[in-house]
VOTIRO-578330 format. One record per residue (C-alpha): x, y, z; chain; residue number from 1; residue in one letter. Coordinates in nm, 2 decimals. Layout:
BEGIN
<pt X="X" Y="Y" Z="Z" nudo="A" rodo="NUM" tordren="A"/>
...
***
This chain:
BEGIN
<pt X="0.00" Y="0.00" Z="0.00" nudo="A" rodo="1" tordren="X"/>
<pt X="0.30" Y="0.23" Z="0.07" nudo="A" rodo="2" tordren="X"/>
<pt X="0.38" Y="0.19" Z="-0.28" nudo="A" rodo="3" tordren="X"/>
<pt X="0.09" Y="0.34" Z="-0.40" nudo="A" rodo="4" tordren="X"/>
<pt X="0.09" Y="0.66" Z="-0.22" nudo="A" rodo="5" tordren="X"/>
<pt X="0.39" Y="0.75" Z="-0.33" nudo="A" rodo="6" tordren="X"/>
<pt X="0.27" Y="0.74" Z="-0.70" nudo="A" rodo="7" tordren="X"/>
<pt X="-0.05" Y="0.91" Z="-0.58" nudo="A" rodo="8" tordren="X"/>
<pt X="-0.09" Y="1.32" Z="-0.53" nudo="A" rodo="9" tordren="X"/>
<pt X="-0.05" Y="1.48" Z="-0.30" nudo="A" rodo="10" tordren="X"/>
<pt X="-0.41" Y="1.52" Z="-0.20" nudo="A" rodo="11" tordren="X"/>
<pt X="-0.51" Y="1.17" Z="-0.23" nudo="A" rodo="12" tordren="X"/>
<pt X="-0.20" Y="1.07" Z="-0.04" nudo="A" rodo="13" tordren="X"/>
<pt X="-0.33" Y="1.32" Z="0.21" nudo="A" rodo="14" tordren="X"/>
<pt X="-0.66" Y="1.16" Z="0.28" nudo="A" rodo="15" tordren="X"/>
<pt X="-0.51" Y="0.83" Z="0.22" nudo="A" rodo="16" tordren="X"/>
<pt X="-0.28" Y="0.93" Z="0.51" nudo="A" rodo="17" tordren="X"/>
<pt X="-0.56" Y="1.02" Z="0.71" nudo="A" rodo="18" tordren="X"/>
<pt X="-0.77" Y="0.68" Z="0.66" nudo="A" rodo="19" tordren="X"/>
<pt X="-0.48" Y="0.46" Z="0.73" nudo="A" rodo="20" tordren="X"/>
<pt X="-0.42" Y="0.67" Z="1.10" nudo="A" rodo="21" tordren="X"/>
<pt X="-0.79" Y="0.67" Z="1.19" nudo="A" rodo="22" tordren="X"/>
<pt X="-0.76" Y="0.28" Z="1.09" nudo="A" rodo="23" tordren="X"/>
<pt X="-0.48" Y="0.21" Z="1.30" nudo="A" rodo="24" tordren="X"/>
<pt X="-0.62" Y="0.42" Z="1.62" nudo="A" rodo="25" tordren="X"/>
<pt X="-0.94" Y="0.25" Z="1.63" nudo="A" rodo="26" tordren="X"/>
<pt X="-1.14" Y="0.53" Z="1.63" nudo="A" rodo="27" tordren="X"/>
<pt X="-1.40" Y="0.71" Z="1.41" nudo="A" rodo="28" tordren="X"/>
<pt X="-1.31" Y="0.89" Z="1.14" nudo="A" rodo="29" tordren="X"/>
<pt X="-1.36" Y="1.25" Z="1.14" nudo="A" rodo="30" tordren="X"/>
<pt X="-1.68" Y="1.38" Z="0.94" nudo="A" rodo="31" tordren="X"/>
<pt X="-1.59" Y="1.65" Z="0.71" nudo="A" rodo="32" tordren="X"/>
<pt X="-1.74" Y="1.91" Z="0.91" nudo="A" rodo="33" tordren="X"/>
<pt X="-1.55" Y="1.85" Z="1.18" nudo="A" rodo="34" tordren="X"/>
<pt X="-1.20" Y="1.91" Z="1.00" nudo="A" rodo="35" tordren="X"/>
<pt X="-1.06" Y="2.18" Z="1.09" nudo="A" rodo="36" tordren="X"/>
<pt X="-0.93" Y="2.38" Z="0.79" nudo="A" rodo="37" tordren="X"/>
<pt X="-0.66" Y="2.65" Z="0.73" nudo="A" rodo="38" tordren="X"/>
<pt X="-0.75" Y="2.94" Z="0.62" nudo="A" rodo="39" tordren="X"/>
<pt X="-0.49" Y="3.20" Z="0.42" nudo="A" rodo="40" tordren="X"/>
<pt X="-0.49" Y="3.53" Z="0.60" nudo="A" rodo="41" tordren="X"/>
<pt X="-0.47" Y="3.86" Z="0.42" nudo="A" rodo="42" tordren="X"/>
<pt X="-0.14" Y="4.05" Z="0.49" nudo="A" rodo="43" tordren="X"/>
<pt X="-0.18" Y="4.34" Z="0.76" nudo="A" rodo="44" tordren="X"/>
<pt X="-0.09" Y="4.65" Z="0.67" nudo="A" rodo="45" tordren="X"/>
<pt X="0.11" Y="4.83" Z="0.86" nudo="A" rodo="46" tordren="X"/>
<pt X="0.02" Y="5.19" Z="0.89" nudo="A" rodo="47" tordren="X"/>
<pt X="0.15" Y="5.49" Z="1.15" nudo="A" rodo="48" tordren="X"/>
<pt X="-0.01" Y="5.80" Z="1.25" nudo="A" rodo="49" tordren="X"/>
<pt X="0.24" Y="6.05" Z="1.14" nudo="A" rodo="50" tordren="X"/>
<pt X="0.26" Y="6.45" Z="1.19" nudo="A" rodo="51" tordren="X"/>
<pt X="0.50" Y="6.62" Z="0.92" nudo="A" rodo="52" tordren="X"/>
<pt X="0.75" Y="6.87" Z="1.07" nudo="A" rodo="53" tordren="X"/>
<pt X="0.82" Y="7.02" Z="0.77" nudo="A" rodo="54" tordren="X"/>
<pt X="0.68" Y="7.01" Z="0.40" nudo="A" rodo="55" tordren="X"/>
<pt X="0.78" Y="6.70" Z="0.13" nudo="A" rodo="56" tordren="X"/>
<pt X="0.68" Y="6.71" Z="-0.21" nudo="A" rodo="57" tordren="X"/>
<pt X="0.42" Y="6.46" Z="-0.29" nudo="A" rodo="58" tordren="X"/>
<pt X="0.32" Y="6.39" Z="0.06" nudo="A" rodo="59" tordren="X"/>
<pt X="0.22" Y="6.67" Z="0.26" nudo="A" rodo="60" tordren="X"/>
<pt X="0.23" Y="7.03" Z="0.41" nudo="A" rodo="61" tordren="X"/>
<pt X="0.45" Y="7.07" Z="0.75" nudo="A" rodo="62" tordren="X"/>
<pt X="0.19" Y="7.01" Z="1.03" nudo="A" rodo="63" tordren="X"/>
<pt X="-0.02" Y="6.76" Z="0.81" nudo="A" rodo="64" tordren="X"/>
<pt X="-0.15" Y="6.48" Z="0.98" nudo="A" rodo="65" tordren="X"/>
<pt X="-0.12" Y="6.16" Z="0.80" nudo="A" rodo="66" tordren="X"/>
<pt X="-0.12" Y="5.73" Z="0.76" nudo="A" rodo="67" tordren="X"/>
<pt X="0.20" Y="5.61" Z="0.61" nudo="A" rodo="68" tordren="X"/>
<pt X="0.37" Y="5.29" Z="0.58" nudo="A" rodo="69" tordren="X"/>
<pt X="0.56" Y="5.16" Z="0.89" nudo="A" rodo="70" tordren="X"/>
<pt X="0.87" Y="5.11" Z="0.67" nudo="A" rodo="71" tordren="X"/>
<pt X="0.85" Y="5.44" Z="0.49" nudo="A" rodo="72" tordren="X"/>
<pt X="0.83" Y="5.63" Z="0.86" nudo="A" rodo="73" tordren="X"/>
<pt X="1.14" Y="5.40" Z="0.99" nudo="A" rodo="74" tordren="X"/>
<pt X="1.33" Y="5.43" Z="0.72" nudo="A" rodo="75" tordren="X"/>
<pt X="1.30" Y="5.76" Z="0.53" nudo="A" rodo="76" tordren="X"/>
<pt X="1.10" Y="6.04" Z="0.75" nudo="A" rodo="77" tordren="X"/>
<pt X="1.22" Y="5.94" Z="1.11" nudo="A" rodo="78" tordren="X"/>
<pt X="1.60" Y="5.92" Z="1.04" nudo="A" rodo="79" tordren="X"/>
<pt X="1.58" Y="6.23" Z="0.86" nudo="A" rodo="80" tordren="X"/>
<pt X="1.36" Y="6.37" Z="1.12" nudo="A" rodo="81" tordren="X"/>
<pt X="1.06" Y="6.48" Z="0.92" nudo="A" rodo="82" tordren="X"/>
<pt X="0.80" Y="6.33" Z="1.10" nudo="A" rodo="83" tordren="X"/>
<pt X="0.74" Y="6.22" Z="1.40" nudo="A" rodo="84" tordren="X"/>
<pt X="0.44" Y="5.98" Z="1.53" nudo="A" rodo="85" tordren="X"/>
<pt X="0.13" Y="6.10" Z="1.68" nudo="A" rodo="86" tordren="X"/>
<pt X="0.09" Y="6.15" Z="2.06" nudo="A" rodo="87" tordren="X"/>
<pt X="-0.17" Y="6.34" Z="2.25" nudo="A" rodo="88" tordren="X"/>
<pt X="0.12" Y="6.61" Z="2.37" nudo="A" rodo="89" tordren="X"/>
<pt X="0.24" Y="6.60" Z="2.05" nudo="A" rodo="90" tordren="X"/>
<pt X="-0.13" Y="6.72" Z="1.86" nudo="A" rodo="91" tordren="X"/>
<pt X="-0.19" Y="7.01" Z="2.13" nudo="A" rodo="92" tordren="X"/>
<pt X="0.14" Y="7.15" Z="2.08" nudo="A" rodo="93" tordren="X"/>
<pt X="0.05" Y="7.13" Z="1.73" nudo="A" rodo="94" tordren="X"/>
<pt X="-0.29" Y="7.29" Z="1.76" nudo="A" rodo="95" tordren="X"/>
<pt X="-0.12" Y="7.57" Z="1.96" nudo="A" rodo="96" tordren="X"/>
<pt X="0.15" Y="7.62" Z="1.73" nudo="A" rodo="97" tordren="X"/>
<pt X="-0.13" Y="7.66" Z="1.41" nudo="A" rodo="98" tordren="X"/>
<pt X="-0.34" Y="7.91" Z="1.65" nudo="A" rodo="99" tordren="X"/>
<pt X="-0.01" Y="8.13" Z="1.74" nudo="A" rodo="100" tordren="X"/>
<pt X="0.05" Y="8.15" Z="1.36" nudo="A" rodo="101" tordren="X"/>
<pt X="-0.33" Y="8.21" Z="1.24" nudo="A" rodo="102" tordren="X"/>
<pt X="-0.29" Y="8.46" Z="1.50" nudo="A" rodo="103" tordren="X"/>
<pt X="0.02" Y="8.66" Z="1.37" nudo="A" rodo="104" tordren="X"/>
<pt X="-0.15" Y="8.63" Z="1.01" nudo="A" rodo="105" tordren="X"/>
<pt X="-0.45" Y="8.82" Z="1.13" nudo="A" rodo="106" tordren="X"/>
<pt X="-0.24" Y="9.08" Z="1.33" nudo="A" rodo="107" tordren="X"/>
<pt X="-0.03" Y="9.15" Z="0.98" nudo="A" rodo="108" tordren="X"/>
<pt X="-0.35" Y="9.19" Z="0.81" nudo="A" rodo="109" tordren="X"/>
<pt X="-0.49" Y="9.43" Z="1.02" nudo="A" rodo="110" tordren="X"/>
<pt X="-0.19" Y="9.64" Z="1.03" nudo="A" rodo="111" tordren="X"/>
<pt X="-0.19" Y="9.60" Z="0.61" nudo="A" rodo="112" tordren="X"/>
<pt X="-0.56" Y="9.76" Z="0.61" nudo="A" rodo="113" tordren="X"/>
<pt X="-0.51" Y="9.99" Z="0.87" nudo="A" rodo="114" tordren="X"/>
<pt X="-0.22" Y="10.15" Z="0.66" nudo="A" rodo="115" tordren="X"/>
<pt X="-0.43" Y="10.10" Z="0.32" nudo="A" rodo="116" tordren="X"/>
<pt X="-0.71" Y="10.32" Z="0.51" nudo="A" rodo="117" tordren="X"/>
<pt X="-0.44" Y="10.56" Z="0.55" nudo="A" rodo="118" tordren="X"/>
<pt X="-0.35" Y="10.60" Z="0.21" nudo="A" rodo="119" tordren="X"/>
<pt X="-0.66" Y="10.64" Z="0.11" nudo="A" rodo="120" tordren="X"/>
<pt X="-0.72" Y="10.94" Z="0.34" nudo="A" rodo="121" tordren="X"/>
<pt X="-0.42" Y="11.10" Z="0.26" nudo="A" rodo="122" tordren="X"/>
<pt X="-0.53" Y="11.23" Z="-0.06" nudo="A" rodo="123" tordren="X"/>
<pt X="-0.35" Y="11.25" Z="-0.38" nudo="A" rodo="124" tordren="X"/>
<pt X="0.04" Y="11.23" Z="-0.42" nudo="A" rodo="125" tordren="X"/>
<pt X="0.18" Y="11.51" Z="-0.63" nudo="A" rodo="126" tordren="X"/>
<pt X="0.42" Y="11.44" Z="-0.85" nudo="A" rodo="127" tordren="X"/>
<pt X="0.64" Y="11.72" Z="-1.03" nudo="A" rodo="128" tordren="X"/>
<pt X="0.82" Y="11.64" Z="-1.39" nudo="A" rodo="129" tordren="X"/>
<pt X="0.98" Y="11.86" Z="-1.67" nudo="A" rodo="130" tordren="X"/>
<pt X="0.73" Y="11.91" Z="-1.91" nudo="A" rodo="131" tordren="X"/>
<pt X="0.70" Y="11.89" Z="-2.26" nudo="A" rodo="132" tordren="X"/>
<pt X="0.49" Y="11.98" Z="-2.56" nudo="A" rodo="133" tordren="X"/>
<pt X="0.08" Y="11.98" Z="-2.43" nudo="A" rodo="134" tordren="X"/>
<pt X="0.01" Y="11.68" Z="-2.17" nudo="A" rodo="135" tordren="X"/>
<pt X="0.37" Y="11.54" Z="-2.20" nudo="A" rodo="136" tordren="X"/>
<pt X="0.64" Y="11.52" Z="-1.93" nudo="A" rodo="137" tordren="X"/>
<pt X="0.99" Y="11.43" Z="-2.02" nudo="A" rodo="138" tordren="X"/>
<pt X="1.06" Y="11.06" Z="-1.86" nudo="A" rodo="139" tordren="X"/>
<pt X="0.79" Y="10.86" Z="-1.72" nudo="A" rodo="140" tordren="X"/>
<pt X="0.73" Y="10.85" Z="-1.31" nudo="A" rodo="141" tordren="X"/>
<pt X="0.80" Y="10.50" Z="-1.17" nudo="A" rodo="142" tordren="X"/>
<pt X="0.74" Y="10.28" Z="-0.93" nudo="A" rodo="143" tordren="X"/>
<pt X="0.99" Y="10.41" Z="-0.74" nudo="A" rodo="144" tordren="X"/>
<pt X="0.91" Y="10.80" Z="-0.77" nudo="A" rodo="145" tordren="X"/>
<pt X="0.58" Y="10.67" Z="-0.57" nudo="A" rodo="146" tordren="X"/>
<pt X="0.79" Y="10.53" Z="-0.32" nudo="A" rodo="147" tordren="X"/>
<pt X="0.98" Y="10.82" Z="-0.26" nudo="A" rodo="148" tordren="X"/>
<pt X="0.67" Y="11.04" Z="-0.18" nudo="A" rodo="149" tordren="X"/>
<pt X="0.51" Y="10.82" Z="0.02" nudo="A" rodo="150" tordren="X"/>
<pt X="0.88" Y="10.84" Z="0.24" nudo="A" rodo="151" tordren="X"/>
<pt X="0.86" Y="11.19" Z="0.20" nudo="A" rodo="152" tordren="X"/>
<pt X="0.51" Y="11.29" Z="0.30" nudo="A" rodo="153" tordren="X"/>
<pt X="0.40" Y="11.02" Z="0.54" nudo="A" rodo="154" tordren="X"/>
<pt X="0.74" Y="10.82" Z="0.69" nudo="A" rodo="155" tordren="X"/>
<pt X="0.63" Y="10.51" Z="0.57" nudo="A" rodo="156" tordren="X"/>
<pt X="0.86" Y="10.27" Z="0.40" nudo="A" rodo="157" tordren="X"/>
<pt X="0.66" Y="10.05" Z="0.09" nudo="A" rodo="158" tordren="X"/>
<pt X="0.86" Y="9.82" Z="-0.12" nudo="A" rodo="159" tordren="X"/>
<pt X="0.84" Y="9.92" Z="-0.45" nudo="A" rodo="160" tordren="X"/>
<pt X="0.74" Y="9.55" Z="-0.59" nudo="A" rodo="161" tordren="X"/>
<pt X="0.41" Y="9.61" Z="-0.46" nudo="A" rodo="162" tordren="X"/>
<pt X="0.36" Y="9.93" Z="-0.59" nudo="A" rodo="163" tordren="X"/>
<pt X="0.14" Y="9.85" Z="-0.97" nudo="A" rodo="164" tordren="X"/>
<pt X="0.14" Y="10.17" Z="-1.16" nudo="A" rodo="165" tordren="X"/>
<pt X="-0.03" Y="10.23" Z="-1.51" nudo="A" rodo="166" tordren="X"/>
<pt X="0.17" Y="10.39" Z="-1.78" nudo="A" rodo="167" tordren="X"/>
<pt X="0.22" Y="10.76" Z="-1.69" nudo="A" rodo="168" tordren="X"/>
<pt X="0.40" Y="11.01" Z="-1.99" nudo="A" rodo="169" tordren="X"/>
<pt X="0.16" Y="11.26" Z="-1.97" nudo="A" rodo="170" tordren="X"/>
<pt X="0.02" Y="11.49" Z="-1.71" nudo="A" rodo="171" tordren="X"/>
<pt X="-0.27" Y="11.45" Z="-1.52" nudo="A" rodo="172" tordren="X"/>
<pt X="-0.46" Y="11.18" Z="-1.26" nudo="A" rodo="173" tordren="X"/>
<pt X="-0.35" Y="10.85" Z="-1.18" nudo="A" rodo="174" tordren="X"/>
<pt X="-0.44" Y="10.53" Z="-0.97" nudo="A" rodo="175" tordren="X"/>
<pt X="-0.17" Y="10.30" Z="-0.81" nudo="A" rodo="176" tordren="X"/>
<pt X="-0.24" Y="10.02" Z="-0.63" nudo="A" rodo="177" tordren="X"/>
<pt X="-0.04" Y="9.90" Z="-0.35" nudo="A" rodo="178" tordren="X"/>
<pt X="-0.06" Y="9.56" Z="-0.27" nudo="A" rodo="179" tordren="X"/>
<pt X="-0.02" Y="9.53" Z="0.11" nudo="A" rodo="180" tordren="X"/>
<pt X="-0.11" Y="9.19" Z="0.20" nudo="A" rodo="181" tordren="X"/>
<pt X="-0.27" Y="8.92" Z="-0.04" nudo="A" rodo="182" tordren="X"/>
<pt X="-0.60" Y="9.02" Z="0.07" nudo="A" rodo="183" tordren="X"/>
<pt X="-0.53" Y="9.42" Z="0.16" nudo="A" rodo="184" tordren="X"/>
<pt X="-0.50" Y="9.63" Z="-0.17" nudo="A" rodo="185" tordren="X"/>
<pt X="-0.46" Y="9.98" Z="-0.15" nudo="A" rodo="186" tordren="X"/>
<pt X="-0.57" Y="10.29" Z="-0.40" nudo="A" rodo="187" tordren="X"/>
<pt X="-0.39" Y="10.57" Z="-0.41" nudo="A" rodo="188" tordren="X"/>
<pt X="-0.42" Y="10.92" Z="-0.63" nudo="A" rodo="189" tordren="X"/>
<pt X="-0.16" Y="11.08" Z="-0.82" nudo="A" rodo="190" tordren="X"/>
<pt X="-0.14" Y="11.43" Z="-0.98" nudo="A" rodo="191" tordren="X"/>
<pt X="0.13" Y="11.46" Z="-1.21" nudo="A" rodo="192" tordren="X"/>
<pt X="0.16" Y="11.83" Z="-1.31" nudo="A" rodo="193" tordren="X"/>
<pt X="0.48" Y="12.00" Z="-1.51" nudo="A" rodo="194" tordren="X"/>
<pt X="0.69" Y="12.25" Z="-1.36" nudo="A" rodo="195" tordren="X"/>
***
């Protein structure tokens, strides 16, 4: 009989095995609903709660909370001290860091509209340039010119990249816009007049 099996698959050498041990035992054989069988388990995945201490391309903004791949936190963020996993401690001084900076972004906008408000009340910048034949001036009155006056009259210092000016060669009224913060944009009046 031994002879057999071994020319036989594995499966029927399997329940071939099993008939010849419940034989030799004396005892029942086991129904088929009483087998126990083994069932394949899925692959766990492995995922940490991470916060990211600072911004990476494809993955997140600095303070981001996020599920990532145990390997990927071990190996890459963690050694190069991107990220860190999250604790309780860890997510209020988080939450108090995000508050202190919404806090300083609303200060700095209310400081950029308070100034634009008194721009706007000032009144018209006059600007004086050689002039030419009719309307014309000689030159053109930059950016910078505006910056300049705005030292002059008022003792404020303005950057001159915010400062958007249409073309001015002729005399007459103008609008510049100052752009104070992304959501703060201020109007101011020029007079250009020749001498």
């Amino acid at each position: 009989m031994a002879s057999t099996a071994t020319s036989l698959s594995w499966s029927s050498s399997f329940c071939l095995h099993n008939y010849t041990l419940a034989k030799t035992t004396n005892s029942e054989t086991p129904k088929l609903s009483e087998r126990t069988s083994i069932v394949a388990q899925k692959k766990a995945k492995k995922l940490r709660k991470i916060i990211l201490k600072e911004d990476i391309t494809q993955l997140g903004k600095k303070g981001e909370l996020l599920d990532v791949k145990a390997g990927f936190f071990r190996n890459y963020l963690l050694p190069l001290g991107k990220a860190s996993i999250v604790t309780p401690a860890l997510i209020k001084e988080m939450k108090m860091e995000e508050d202190r900076i919404e806090a300083e972004k609303q200060q700095v906008k209310e400081e950029a509209a308070q100034l634009a408000r008194i721009f706007e009340t000032v009144g018209a910048f006059k600007v004086k340039r050689k002039g030419g034949k009719g309307k014309q001036i000689f030159g053109s009155v930059t950016a910078q010119d505006l910056v300049d006056i705005i030292k002059a009259q008022i003792q404020r210092d303005v950057d001159k990249k915010i400062v958007t000016l249409p073309e001015i060669r002729e005399t007459g009224e103008y609008v510049a816009e100052l752009k104070l913060h992304p959501e703060v944009t201020a109007r101011v009046r020029l007079t250009v007049y020749a001498n």
